[in-house]
KERO-270096 format. One record per residue: z, y, x of N, C-alpha, C in turn. Coordinates in steps of 0.05 Angstrom, whole numbers, plus 5000, padded with zeros to 4 digits. Each point is the difference from the previous one (the first is absolute). Example, Ala and Ser with C-alpha at 12.3 -4.5 7.8 and 13.67 -1.06 7.14 Angstrom:
BEGIN
<rec <5156,4886,5264>,<5000,5024,4982>,<5000,5024,5018>>
<rec <4986,5021,4993>,<5001,5024,5016>,<5014,5022,4985>>
This chain:
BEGIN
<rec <3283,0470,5628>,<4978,5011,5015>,<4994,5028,4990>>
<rec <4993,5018,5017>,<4993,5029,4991>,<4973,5004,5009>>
<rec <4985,5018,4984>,<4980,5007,5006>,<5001,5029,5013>>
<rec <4980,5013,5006>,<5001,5027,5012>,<4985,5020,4979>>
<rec <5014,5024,5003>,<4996,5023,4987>,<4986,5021,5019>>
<rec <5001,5025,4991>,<4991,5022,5013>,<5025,5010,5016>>
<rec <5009,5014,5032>,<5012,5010,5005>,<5018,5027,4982>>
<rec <5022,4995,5010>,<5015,5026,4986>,<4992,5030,5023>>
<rec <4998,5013,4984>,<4984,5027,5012>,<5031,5018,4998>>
<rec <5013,5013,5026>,<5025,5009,5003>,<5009,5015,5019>>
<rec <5003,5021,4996>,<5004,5029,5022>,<5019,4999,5013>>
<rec <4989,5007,5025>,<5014,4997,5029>,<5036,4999,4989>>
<rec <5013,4987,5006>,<5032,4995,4999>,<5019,5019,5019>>
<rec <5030,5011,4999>,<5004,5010,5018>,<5026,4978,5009>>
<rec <4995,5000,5032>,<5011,4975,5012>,<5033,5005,4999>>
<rec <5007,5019,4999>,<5021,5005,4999>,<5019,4993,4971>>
<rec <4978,5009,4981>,<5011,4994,4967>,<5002,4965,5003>>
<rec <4984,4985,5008>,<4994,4980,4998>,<5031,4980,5023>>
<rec <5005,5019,5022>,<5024,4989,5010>,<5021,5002,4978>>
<rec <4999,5023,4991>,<5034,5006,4987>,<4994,4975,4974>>
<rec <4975,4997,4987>,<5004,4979,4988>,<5012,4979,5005>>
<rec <4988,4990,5022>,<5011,4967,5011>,<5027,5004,5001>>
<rec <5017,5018,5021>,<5024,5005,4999>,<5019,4998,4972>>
<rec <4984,5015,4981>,<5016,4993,4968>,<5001,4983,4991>>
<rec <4977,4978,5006>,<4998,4968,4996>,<5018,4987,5014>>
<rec <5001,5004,5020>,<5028,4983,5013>,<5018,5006,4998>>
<rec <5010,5028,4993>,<5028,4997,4993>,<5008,4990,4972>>
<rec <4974,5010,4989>,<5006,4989,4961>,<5000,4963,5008>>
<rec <4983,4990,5025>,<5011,4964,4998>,<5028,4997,5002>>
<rec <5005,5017,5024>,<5020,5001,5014>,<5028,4997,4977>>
<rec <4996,5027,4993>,<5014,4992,4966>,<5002,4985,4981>>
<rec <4993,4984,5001>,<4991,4968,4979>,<5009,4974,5022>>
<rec <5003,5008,5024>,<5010,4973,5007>,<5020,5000,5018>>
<rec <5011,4978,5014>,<5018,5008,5017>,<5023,4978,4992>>
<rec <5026,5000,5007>,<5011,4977,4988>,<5023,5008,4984>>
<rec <5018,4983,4979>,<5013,5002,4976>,<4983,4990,4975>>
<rec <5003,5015,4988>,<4984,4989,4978>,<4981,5022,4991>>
<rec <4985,5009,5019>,<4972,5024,4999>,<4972,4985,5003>>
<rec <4991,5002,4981>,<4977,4991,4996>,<4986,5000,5023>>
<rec <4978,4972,5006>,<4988,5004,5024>,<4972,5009,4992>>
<rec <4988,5016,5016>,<4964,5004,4997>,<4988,4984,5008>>
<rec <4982,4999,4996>,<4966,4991,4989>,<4980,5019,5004>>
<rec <4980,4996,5014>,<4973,5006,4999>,<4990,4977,4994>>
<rec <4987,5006,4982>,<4973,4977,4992>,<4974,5008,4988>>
<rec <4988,4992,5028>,<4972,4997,5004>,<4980,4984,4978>>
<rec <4977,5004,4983>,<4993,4989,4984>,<4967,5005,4997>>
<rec <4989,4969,5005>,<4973,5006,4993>,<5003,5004,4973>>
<rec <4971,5010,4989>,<4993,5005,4976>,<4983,4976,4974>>
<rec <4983,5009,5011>,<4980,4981,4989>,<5001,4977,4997>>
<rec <5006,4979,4967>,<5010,4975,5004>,<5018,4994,5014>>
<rec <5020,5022,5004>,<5029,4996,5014>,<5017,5013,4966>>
<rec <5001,5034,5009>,<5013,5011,4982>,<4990,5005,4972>>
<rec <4960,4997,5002>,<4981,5009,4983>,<4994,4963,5001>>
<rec <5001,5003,4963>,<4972,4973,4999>,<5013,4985,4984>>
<rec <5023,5005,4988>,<5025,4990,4977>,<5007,5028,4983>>
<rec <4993,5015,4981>,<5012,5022,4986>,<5031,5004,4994>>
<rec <5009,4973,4987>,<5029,4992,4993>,<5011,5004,5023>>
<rec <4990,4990,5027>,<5012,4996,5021>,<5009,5024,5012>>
<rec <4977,5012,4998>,<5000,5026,5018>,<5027,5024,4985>>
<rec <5000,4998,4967>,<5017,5008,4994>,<5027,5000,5002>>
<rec <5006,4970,5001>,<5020,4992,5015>,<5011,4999,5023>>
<rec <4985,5015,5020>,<5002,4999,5020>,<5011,5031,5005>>
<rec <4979,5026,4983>,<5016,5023,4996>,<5023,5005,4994>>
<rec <5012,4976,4984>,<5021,5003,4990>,<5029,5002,5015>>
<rec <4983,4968,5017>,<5024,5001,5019>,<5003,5019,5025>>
<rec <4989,5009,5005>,<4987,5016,5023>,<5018,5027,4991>>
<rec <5002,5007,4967>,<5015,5021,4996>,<5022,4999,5007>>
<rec <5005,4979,4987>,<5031,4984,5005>,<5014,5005,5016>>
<rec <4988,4983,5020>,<5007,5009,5031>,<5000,5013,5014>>
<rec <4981,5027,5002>,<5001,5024,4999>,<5032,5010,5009>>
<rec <5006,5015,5017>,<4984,5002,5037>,<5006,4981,5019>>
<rec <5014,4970,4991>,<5003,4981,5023>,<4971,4990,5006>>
<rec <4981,4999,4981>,<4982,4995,5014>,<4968,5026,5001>>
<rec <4990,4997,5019>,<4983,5013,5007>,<4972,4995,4997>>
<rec <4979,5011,4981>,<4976,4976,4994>,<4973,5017,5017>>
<rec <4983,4979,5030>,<4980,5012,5006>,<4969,4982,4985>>
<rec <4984,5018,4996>,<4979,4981,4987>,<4982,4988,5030>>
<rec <4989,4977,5003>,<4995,5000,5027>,<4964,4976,4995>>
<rec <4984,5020,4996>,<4971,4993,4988>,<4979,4999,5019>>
<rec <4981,4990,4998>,<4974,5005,5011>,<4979,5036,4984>>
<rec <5015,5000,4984>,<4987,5024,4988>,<5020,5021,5010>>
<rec <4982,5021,4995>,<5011,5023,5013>,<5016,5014,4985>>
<rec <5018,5018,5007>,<5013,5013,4982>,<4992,5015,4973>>
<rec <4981,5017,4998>,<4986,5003,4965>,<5000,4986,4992>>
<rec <4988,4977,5008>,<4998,4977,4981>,<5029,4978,4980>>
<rec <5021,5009,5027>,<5024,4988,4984>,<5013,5017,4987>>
<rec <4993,5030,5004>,<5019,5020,4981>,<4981,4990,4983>>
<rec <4980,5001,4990>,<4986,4991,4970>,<5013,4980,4997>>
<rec <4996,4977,5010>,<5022,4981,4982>,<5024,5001,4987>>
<rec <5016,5023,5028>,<5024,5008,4982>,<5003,5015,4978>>
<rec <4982,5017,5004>,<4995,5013,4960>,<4987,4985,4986>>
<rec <4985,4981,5006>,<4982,4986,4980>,<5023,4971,4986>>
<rec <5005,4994,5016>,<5023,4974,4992>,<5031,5008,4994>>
<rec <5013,4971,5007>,<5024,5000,4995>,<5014,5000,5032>>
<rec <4982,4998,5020>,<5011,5015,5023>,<5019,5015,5006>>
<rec <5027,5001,5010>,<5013,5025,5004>,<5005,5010,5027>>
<rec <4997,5029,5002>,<4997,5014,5012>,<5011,4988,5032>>
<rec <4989,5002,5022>,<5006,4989,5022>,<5009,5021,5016>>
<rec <5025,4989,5026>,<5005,5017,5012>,<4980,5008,5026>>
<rec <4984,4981,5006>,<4979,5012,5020>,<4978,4975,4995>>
<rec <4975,5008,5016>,<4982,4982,4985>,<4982,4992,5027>>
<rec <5000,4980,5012>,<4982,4987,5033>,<4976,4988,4975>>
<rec <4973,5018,5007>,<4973,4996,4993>,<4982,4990,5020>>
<rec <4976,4994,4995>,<4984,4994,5024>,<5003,4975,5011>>
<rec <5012,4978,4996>,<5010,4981,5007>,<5018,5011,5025>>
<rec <5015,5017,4997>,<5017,5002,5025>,<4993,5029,5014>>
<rec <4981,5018,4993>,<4991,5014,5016>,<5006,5019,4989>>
<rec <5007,5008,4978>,<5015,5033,4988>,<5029,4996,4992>>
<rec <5017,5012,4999>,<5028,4999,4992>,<5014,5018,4990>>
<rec <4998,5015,4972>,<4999,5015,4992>,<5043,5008,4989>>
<rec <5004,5022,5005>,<5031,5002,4993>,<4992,5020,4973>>
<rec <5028,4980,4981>,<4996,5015,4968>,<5026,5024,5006>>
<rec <4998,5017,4986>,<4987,5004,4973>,<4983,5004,5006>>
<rec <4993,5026,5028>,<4979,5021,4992>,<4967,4984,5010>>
<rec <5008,4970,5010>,<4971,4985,5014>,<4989,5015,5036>>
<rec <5027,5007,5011>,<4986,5006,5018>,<4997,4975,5022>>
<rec <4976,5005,5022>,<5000,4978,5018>,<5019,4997,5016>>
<rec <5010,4977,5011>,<5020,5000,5021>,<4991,5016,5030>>
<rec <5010,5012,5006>,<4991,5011,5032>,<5001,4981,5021>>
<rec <4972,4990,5012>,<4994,4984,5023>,<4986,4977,4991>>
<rec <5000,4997,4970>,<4990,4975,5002>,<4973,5000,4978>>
<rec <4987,4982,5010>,<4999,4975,5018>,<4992,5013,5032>>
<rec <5017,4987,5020>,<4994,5002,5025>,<4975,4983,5013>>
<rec <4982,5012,5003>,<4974,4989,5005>,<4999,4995,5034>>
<rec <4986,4979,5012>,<4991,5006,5028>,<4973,4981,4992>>
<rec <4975,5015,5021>,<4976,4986,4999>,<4992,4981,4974>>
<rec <4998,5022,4982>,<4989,4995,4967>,<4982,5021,5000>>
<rec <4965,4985,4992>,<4982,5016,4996>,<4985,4979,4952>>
<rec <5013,5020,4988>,<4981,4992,4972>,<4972,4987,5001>>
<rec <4989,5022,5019>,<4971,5001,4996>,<4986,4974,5015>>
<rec <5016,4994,5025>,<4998,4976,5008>,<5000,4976,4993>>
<rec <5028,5003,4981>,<4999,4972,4983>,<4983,4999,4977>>
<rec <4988,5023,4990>,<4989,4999,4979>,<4972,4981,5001>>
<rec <4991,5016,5023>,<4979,4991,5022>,<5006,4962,4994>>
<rec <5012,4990,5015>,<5008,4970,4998>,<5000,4993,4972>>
<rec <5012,5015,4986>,<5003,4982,4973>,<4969,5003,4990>>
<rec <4991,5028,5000>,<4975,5000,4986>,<4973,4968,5016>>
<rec <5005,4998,5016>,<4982,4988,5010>,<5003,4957,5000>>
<rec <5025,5005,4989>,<5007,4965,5006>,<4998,4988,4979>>
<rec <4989,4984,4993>,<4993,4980,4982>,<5022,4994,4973>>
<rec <4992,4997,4976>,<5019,4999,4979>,<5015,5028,4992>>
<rec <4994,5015,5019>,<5020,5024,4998>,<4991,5026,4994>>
<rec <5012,5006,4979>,<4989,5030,4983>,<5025,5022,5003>>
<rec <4997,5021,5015>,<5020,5026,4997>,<5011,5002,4967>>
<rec <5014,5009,5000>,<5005,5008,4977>,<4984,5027,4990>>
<rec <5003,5007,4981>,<5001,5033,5000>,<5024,5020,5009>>
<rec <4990,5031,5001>,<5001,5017,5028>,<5031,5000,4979>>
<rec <5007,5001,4974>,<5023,5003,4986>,<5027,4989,5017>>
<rec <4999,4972,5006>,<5011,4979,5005>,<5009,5000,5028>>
<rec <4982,5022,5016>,<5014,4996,5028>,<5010,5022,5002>>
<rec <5007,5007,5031>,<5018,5021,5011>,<4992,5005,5032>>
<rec <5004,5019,5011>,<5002,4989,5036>,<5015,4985,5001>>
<rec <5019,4992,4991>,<5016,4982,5014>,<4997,4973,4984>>
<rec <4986,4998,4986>,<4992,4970,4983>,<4981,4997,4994>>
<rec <4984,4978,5015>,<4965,4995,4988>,<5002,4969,4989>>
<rec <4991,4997,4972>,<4997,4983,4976>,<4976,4986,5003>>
<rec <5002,4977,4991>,<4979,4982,4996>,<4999,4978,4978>>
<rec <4971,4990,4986>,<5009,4982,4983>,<4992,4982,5008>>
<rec <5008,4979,5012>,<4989,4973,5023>,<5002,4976,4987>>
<rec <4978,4990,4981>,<5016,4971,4993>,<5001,4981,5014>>
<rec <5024,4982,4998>,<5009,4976,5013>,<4981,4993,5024>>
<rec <5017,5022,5014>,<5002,4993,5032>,<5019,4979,5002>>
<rec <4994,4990,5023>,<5012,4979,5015>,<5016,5025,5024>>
<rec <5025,4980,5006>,<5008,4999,5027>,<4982,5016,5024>>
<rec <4983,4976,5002>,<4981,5008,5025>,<4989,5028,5000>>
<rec <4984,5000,4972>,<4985,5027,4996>,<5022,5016,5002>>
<rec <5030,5012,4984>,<5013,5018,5007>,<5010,5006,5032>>
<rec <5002,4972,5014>,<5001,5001,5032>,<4974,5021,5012>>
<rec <4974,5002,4992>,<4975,5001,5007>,<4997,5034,5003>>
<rec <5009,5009,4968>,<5008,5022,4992>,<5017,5011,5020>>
<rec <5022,4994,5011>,<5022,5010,5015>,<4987,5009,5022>>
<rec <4993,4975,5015>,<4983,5005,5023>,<4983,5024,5012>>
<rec <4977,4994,4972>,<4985,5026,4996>,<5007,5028,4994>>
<rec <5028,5005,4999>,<5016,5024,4989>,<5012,5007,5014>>
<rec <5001,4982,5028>,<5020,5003,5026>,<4977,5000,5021>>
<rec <4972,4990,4992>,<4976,5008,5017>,<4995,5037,5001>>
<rec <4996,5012,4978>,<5004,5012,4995>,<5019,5031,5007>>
<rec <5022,4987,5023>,<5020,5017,5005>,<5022,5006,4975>>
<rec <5002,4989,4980>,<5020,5003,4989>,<5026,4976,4994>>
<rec <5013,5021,5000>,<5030,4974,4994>,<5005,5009,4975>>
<rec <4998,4975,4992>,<5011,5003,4968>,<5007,4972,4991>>
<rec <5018,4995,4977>,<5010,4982,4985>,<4972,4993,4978>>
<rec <4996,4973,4997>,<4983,4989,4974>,<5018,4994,4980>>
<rec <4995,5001,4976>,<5019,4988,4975>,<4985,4992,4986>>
<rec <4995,4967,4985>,<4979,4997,4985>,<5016,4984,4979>>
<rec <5003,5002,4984>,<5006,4992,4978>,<4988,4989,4971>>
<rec <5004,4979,4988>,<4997,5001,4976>,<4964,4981,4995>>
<rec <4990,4999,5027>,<4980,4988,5006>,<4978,5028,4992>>
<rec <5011,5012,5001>,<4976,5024,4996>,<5008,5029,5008>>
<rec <5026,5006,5007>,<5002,5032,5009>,<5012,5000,5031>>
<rec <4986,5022,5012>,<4996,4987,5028>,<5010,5041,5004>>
<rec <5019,4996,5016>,<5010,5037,5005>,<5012,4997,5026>>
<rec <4981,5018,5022>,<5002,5002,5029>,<5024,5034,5011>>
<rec <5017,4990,5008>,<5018,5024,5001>,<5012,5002,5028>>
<rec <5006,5019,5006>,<5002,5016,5034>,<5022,4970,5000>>
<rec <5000,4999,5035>,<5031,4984,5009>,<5011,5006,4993>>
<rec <5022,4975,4984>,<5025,5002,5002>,<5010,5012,4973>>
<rec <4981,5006,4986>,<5002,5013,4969>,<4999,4982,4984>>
<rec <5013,5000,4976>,<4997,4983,4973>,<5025,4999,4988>>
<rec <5008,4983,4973>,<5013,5002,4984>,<5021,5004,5010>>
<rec <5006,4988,5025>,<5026,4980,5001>,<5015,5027,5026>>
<rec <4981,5004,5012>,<5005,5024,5030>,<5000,5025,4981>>
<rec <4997,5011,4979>,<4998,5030,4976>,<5028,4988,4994>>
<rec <5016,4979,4990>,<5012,4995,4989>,<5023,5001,5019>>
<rec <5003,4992,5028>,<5022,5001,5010>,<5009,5036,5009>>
<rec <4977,5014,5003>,<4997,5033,5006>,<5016,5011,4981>>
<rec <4990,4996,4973>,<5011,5016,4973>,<5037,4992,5010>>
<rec <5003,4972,5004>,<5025,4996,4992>,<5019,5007,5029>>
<rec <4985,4999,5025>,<5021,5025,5017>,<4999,5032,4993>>
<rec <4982,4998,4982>,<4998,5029,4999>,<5021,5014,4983>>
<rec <5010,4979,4979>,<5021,5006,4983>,<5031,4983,5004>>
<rec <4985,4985,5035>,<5029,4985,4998>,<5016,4981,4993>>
<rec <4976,4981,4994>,<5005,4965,4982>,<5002,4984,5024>>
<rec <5011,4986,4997>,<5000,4968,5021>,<4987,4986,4992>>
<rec <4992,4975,5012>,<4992,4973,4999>,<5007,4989,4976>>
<rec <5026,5003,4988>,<5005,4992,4985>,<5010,5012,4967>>
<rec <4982,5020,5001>,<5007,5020,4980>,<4966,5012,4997>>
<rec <4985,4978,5015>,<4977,5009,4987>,<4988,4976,4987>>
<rec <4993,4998,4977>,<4995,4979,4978>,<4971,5007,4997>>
<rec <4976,4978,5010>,<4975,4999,4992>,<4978,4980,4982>>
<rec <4980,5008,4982>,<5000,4987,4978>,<4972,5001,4996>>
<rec <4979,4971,5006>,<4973,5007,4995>,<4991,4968,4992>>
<rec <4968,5007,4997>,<4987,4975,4995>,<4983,4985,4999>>
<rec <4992,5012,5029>,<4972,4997,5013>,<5002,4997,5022>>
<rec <4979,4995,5020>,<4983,4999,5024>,<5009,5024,5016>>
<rec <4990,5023,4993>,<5010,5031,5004>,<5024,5008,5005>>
<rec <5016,4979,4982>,<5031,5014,4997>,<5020,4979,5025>>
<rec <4979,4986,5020>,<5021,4979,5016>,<5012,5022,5028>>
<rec <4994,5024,5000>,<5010,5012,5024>,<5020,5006,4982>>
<rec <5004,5006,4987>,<5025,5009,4985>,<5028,4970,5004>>
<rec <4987,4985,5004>,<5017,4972,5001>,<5001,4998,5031>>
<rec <4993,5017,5019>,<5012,4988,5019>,<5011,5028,5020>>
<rec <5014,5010,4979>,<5013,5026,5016>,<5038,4978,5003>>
<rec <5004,4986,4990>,<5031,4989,5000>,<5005,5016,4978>>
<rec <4992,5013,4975>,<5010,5007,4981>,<5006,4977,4978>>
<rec <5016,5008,4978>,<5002,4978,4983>,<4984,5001,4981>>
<rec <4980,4980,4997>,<4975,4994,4991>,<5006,4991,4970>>
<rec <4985,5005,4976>,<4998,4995,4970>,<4968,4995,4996>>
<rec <4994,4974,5005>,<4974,4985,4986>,<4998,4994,4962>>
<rec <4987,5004,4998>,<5002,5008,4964>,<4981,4970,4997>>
<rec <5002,4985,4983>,<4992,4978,4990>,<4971,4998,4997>>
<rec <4982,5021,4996>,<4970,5006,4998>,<4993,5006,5028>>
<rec <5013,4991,5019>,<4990,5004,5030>,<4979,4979,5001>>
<rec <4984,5013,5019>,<4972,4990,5018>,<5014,4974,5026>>
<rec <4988,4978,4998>,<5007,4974,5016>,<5023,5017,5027>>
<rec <4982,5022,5015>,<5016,5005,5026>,<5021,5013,4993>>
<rec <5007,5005,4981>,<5030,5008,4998>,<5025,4977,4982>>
<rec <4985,4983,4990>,<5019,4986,4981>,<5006,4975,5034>>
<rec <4986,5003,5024>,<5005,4981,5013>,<5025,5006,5017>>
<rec <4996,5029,4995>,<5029,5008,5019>,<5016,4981,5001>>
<rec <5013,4998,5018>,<5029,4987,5003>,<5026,5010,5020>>
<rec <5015,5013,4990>,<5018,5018,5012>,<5020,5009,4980>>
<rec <5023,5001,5014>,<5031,4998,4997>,<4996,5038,4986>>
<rec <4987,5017,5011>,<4992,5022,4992>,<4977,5006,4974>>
<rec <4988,4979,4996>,<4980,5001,4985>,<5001,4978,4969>>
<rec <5015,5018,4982>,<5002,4993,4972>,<4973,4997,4982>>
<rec <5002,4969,4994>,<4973,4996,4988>,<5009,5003,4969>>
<rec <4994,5014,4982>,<5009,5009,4969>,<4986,4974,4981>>
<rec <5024,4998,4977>,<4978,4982,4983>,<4988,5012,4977>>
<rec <4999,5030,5004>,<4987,5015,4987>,<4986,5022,5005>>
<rec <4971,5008,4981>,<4982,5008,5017>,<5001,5030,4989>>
<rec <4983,5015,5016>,<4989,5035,5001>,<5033,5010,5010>>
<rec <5000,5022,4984>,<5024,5013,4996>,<5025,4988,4992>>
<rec <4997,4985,4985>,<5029,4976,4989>,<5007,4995,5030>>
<rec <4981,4987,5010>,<5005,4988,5031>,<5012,5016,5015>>
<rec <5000,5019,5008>,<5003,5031,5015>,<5028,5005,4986>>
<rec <5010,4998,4980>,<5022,5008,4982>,<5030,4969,5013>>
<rec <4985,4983,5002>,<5010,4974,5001>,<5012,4993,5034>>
<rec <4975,5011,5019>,<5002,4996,5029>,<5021,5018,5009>>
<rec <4995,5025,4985>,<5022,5033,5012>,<5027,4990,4993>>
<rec <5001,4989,4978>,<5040,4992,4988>,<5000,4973,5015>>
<rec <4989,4991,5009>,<5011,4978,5021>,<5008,5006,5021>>
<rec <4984,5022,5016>,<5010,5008,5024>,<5019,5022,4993>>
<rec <4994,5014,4982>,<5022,5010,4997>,<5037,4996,4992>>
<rec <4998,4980,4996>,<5023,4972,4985>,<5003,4993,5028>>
<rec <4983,4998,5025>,<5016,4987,5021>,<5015,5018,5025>>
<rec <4990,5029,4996>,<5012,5024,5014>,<5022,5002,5006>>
């Protein structure tokens, strides 16, 4: 589970630099796979928090291999916090350096080195903040977060243990409202309202046409509530042993349940699917 940070603050991008990127990404995949004996690529997608973060040993070990492997595989950090917040982690920890980073639960998508935003996204239709803020501030159990934590394109809440019904109630009222948007409530207490059609799992399939991964060359790895759009793009799924009930229930031919947890787990799920390529 990830918490939210302050947005990454980042000057206008030029769309063109940002093409010739992607283009260099696919051919550098392009280069790593293919058939004989040429290594195949990997993108892999990775929550953070109590995924890659929340084991120290683990997380080290996890750099390690990550060097290893280095350039068959590709590492995106893919959080509820926003981008500042996970470059601090990466200087602050044993984190290593990511090749792009989907913040916001889905709503920023940042390309490394230099952190710029992807061009176009998130593609919004009939998304108003102030609207939903409106709804959240006013419904029962439910506290905004602070102004840190959100974004236009992501409004936060701390909602304890809602029910079903009440998150149904919420929707309603958020589509009374004139807006379309996705609910995500997780964890029995973090509740994050985001434009249609946005979230972990829809940031996650974008990054990987953008550089040119398949279905099956994109490897995703979480362990929460938050992190189940990520589980239902048809990617190959890595559940880490410290997962939350709705993910250890998965059951899918795509979806590797680990018998080990944080980062070990993430280390354990990637060489399986990678062993079956």
């Amino acid at each position: 589970m990830d918490r939210d940070r302050s947005p990454i603050v980042v000057s206008a991008s030029d769309p063109s630099r940002a093409a010739r990127r992607g283009r260099d990404a696919c051919d550098h995949r392009r280069a790593h796979s293919g058939g004989g004996d040429v290594e195949r690529s990997f993108l892999l997608v990775s929550d953070v928090d109590n995924t890659l973060l929340g084991d120290e040993e683990a997380t080290k070990r996890f750099a390690d291999w990550l060097e290893a492997r280095r350039p068959q595989v590709r590492l995106a950090l893919n959080s509820g916090r926003f981008g500042s917040s996970l470059l601090q982690s990466v200087a602050s920890s044993a984190l290593p350096q990511p090749d792009a980073i989907i913040g916001g639960v889905g709503t920023q998508i940042l390309i490394g080195p230099d952190w710029e935003p992807l061009a176009g996204w998130p593609p919004v239709i009939d998304w108003d903040a102030g609207a939903v803020r409106d709804v959240l501030a006013s419904a029962p159990r439910t506290e905004l977060q602070p102004e840190e934590f959100l974004s236009p394109y992501k409004v936060s809440a701390y909602a304890h243990e809602l029910t079903d019904a009440d998150v149904r109630e919420l929707e309603r009222r958020i589509a009374a409202a004139g807006v379309q948007a996705r609910v995500v409530y997780s964890s029995s207490r973090d509740l994050d309202v985001l434009p249609h059609g946005i979230d972990k799992g829809s940031a996650a399939i974008r990054l990987a046409a953008y550089w040119g991964y398949g279905a099956d060359e994109i490897l995703v790895a979480g362990d929460s509530g938050n992190d189940q759009a990520m589980f239902s793009i048809n990617a190959l799924g890595i559940v880490v042993a410290n997962a939350h009930p709705e993910l250890k229930q998965l059951n899918s031919d795509r979806v590797f349940q680990c018998s080990r947890a944080y980062a070990h787990g993430v280390v354990e799920g990637a060489e399986h699917w990678i062993a079956k390529a």
